[in-house]
C-alpha positions, 0 to 999 in steps of 0.5 A: 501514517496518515491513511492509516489515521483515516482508518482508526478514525472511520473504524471508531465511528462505528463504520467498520465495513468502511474502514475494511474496504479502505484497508483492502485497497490500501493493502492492494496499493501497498502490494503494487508499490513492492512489486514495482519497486522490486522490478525496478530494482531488478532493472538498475541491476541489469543496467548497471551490470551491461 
């Protein structure tokens, strides 16, 4: 994944307080995607089911 590339590459030179805020947001990202998709999965159920 590229974004986690970014993160080894900022954690390696020595930037770890960087590297953990970007797998913070990153972490947060991930979280809001799931749950968007899960709703939407939940939508196409019910409109496939009306």
């Amino acid at each position: 994944d590229l974004l986690e590339e970014c993160v080894v590459k900022v954690r390696s030179s020595g930037k770890a307080d960087v590297a953990t805020a970007l797998e913070v947001i990153l972490d947060k990202c991930w979280a809001d995607a799931a749950h968007y998709r899960k709703h939407q999965r939940a939508k196409d159920a019910k409109s496939e089911s009306a």
